[in-house]
C-alpha positions in Angstrom: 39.0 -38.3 8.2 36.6 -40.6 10.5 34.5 -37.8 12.3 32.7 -40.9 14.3 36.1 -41.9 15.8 36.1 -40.4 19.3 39.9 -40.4 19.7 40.0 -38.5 16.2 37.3 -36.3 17.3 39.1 -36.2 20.5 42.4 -35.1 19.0 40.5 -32.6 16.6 38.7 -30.8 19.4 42.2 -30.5 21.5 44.2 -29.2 18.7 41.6 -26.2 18.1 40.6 -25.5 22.7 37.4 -26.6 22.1 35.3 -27.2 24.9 31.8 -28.9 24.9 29.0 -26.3 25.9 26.0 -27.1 27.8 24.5 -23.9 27.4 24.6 -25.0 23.8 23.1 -28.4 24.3 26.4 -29.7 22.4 25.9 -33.1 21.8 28.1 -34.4 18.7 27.1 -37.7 17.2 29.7 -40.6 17.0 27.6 -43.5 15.9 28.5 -43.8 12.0 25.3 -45.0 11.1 22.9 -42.1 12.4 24.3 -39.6 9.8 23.8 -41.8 6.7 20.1 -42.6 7.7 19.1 -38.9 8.6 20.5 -37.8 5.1 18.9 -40.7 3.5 15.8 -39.8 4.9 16.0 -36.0 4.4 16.0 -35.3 0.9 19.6 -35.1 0.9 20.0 -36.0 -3.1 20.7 -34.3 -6.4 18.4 -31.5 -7.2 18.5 -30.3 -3.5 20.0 -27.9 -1.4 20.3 -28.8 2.6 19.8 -26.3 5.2 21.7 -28.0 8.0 20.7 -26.2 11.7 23.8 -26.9 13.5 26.8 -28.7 12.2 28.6 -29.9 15.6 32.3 -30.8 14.0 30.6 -31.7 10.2 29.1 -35.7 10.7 25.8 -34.5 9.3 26.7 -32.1 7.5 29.4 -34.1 5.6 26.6 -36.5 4.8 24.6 -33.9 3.5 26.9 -32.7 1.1 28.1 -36.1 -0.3 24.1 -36.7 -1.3 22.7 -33.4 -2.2 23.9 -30.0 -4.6 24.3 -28.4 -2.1 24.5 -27.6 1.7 24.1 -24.4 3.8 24.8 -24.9 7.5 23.8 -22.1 10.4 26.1 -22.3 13.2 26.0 -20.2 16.4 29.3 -21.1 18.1 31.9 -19.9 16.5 34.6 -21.9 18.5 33.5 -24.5 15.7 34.5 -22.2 12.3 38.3 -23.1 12.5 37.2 -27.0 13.7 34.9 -27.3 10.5 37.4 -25.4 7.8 39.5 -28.1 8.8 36.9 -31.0 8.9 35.1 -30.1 5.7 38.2 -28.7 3.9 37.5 -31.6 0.9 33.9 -30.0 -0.3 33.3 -26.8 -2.4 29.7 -27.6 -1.7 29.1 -26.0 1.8 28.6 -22.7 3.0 29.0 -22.3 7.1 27.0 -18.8 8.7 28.5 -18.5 12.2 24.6 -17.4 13.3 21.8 -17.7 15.4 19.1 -19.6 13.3 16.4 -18.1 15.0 17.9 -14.1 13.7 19.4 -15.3 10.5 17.4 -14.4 6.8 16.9 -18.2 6.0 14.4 -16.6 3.3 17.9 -14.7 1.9 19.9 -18.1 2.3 17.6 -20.0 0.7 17.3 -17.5 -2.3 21.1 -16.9 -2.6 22.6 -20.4 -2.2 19.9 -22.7 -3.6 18.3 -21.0 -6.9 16.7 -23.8 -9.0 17.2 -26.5 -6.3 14.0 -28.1 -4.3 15.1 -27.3 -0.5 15.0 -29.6 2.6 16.0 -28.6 6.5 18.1 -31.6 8.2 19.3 -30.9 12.0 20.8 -32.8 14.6 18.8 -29.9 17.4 20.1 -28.8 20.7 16.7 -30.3 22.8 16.2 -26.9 24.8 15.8 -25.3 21.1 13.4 -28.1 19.8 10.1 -26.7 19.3 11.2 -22.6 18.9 12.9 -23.9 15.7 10.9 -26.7 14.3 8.0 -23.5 14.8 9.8 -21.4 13.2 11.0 -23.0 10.2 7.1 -23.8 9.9 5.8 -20.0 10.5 7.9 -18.5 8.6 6.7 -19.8 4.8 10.1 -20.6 3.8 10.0 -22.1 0.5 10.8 -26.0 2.1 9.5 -29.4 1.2 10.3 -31.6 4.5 12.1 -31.2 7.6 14.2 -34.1 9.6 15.2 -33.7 12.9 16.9 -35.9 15.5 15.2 -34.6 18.9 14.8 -36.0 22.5 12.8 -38.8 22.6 10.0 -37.2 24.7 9.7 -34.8 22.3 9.4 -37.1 19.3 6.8 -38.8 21.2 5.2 -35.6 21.6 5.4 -34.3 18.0 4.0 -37.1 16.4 1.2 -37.9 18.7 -2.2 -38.0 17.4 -3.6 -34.5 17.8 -7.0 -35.4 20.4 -4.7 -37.7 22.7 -3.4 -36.9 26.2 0.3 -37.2 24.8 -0.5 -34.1 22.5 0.4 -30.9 23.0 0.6 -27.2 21.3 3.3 -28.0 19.7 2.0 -30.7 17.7 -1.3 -29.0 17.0 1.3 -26.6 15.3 2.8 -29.5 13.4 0.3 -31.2 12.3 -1.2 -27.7 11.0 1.5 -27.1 8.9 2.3 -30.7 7.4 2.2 -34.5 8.2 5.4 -35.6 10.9 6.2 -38.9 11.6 9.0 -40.7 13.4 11.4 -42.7 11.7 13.8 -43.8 14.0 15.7 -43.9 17.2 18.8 -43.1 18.6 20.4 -44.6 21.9 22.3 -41.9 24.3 25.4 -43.7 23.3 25.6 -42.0 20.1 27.0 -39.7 21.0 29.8 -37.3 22.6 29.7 -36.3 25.3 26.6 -38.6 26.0 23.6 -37.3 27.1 20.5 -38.6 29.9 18.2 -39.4 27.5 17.5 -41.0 24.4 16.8 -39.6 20.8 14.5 -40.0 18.2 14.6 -38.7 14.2 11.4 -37.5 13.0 10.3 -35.7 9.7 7.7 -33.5 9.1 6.3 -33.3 5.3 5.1 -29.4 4.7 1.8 -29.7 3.4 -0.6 -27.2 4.8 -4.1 -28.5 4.1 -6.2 -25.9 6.2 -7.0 -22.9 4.1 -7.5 -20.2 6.8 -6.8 -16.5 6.5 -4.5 -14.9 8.7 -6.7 -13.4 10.6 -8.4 -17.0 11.7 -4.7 -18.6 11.8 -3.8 -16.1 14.5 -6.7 -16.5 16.5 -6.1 -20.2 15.9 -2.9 -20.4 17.5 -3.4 -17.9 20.2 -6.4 -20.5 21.3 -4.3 -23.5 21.1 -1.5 -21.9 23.1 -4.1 -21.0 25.7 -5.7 -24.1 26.0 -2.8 -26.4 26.2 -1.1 -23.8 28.8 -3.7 -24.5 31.0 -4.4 -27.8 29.9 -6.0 -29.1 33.2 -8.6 -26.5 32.7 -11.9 -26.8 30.9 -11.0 -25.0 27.2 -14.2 -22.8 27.7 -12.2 -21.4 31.7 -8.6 -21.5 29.9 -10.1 -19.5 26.9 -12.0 -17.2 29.2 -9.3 -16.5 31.5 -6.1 -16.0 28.9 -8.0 -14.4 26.0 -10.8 -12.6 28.1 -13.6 -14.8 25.6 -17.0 -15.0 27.2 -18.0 -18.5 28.9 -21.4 -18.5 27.5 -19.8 -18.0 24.1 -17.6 -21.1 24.3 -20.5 -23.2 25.9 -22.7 -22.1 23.3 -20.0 -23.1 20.2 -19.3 -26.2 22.5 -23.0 -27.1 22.3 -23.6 -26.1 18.4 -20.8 -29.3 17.8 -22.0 -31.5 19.8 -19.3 -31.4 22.4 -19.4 -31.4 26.1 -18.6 -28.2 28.1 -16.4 -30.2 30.3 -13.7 -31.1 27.4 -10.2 -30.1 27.7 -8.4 -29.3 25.1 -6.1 -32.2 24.4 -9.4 -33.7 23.9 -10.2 -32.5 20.6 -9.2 -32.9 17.2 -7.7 -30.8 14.5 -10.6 -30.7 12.9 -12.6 -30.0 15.9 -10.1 -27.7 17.0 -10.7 -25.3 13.6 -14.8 -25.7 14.0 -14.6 -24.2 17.5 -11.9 -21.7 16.1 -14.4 -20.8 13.0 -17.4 -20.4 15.3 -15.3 -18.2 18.3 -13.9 -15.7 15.6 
């Protein structure tokens, strides 16, 4: 069964009423060459289990499981269960949860379907879900070695900028906290079904944490970074002092101590900067 064939996916969709959602951000990939590459590129091999986010009618997903031991799959819609029974009827290597990935027990997944297996996410991701999952998945110390994601391009841009640059954000100061990311290809809006405005972009994000801060100093980390960047026009010692009630003086005086102007802005600084200031505020 060619699951990149629009008139088969066509004919499988109209057999089952399915109808695309856009409060779902369904976009299902038809180019037969994106799947291959993003498994390829995801860890999807003997010795792993796949947590898929998303499964659309089973391109990915399919991939996944012809590479790797194993694949678990987390699906919200579940207009799609009867669609993928029928479209991944030939493996006894999946496991479908008809869930919301951001309520599921990925920990209790993980545990259940992959024990003595290295684990790897792989996702094609809705693009109004982008960052609440890829911060997620990295927050929540599940037991993964890499993540691959296709995303919009903008994002992809914006997750693997160079943490200091104006094309950084939060959300990259969160990446780049929690592992190395790096983009690997990208996609034209004509891979897929229905086609979307923009174009995509797979990226992957190695976990390996390298800053050794207590919880304590991670949360006021974060909370800082969130501030800063959500009033990134501002100076980081007005955004600090006016969304986490820090005293100017304070953050002039840790500004000063480092050798760095009062005027910066936070997209400014560095990640290494960014956890001096953090370590000095505290």
């Amino acid at each position: 069964m060619n699951l990149t064939n629009i008139g088969t996916v066509r004919e499988i969709l109209s057999r089952h009423g399915f109808n695309f959602s856009k409060g779902l951000g369904q976009n299902f990939i038809i180019n037969p060459d994106i799947c291959p590459k993003i498994a390829e590129n995801g860890n999807a091999r003997q010795g792993y289990g796949i947590l898929e986010i998303g499964t659309g009618i089973g391109v990915l997903t399919k991939e996944l499981a012809l590479r790797a031991d194993k694949v678990s799959a987390v699906e919200i819609d579940s207009r799609l269960m009867p669609v993928l029974a029928e479209t991944l009827s030939d493996f006894d290597n999946i496991k479908i949860y008809n869930e919301d990935v951001m309520k599921a027990d990925l920990h209790k997944i993980i545990s259940d379907d992959f024990s003595g297996l290295k684990t790897a996410v792989c996702a094609n991701l809705p693009y109004y879900i982008t960052s609440p999952v890829i911060m997620m998945l990295l927050e929540s110390n599940l037991p993964i070695e890499s993540i691959t994601v296709m995303v919009q391009k903008e994002a992809a841009q914006r997750l693997c900028a160079e943490v200091g640059t104006r094309e950084s954000g939060a959300i990259t100061v969160g990446v780049n906290y929690y592992g190395t990311v790096r983009q690997l290809f990208g996609v034209s809006r004509g891979s897929f079904m229905p086609s979307p405005n923009v174009d995509s972009a797979v990226i992957r994000i190695n976990i390996d944490k390298k800053y050794d801060l207590n919880k304590e100093q991670e949360e006021f980390f974060f909370k800082m970074v969130k501030s800063g960047f959500s009033q990134r026009r501002k100076t980081l010692a007005n955004a600090l002092s006016s969304l986490m009630g820090l005293n100017k003086s304070d953050v002039y005086s840790t500004l000063k101590s480092l050798a760095i102007a009062e005027s910066v802005r936070i997209e400014a600084l560095t990640m290494e900067k960014l956890i001096q200031i953090m370590l000095k505020l505290i």
